[in-house]
N, C-alpha and C positions, 0 to 999 in steps of 0.2 A: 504494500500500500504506500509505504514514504517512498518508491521510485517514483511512481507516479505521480506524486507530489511537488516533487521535485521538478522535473522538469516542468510542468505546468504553470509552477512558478517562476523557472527561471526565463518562458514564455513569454508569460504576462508581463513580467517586467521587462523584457526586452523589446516588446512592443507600446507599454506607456514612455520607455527612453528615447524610442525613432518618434513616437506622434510630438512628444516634448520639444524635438530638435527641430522637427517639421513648423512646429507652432511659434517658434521664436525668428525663425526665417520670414515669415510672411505677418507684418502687423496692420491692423488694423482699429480705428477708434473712430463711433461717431461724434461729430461736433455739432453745437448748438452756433450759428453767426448771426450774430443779431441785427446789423447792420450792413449794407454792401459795401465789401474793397477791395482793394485790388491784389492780386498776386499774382507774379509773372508779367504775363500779357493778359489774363483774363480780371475780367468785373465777375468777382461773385455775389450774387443776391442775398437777400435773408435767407434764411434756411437752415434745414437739417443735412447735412455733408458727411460721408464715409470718408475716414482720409485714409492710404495705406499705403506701404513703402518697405521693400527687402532689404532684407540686410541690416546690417551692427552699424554701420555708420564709419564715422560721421557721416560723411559725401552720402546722401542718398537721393531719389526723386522721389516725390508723394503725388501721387494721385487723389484728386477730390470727384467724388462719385456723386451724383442727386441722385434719389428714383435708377439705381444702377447704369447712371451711363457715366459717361467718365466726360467729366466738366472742364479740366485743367489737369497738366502734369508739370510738376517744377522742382527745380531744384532747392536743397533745402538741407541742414547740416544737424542731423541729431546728436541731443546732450543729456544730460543725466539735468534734472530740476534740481534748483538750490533748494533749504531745506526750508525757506519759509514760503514755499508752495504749498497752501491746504486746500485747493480746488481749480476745478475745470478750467482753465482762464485763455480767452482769446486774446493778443496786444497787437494792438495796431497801431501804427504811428498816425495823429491825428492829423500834421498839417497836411500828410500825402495821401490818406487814407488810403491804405496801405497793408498787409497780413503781412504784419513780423514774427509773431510766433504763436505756437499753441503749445502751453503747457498740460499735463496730462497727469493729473495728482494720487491715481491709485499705482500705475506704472512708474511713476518717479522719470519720467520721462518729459522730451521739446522737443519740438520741431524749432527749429529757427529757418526763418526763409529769406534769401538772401535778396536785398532793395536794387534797384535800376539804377544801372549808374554806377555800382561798383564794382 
């Protein structure tokens, strides 16, 4: 009976380690935009947005998704949130209205998106 145990075990976790590995390569978070701005070359509207972007970073591109189609792709430099992040927070620079970053407070994660011009 512990053969069978055994391997069944060492199964199961071998298959929660590859979906683990698989789930950290592809992320994804919906965002609340309250207001329209700009990123990239695109005007995003108010709305609810999927953002999602492969890889560890930094250097990655995020797609913003409405209703699953895919609204913008841009370049964008992910970081770890400093520690006095305690929620969801969109910043935009106001005079250019402009999406500089989305912090992300249960992942301890940003996106920072880089402005026109530099």
């Amino acid at each position: 009976m512990k053969r069978v145990t055994y391997p069944a075990l060492l199964f199961a976790l071998a298959l929660m380690l590859s979906a683990g590995g698989f789930a950290k390569d592809n992320n994804r978070h919906s965002v609340e935009i309250p207001d329209s701005v700009q990123v990239g070359g695109t005007q995003l509207k108010p709305g609810n947005y999927k953002v999602e972007w492969q890889g560890t970073g930094p250097d990655i591109q995020v797609t913003f998704l409405q209703n699953g189609k895919t609204v913008a792709t841009v370049p964008a430099t992910l970081k770890t949130n400093d520690a006095q992040v305690t929620q969801d927070q969109i910043v935009t620079d106001s005079a250019s209205n402009t999406l500089s970053e989305i912090d992300f407070r249960r992942d301890k994660e940003a996106l920072v998106f880089q402005q026109s011009g530099m």
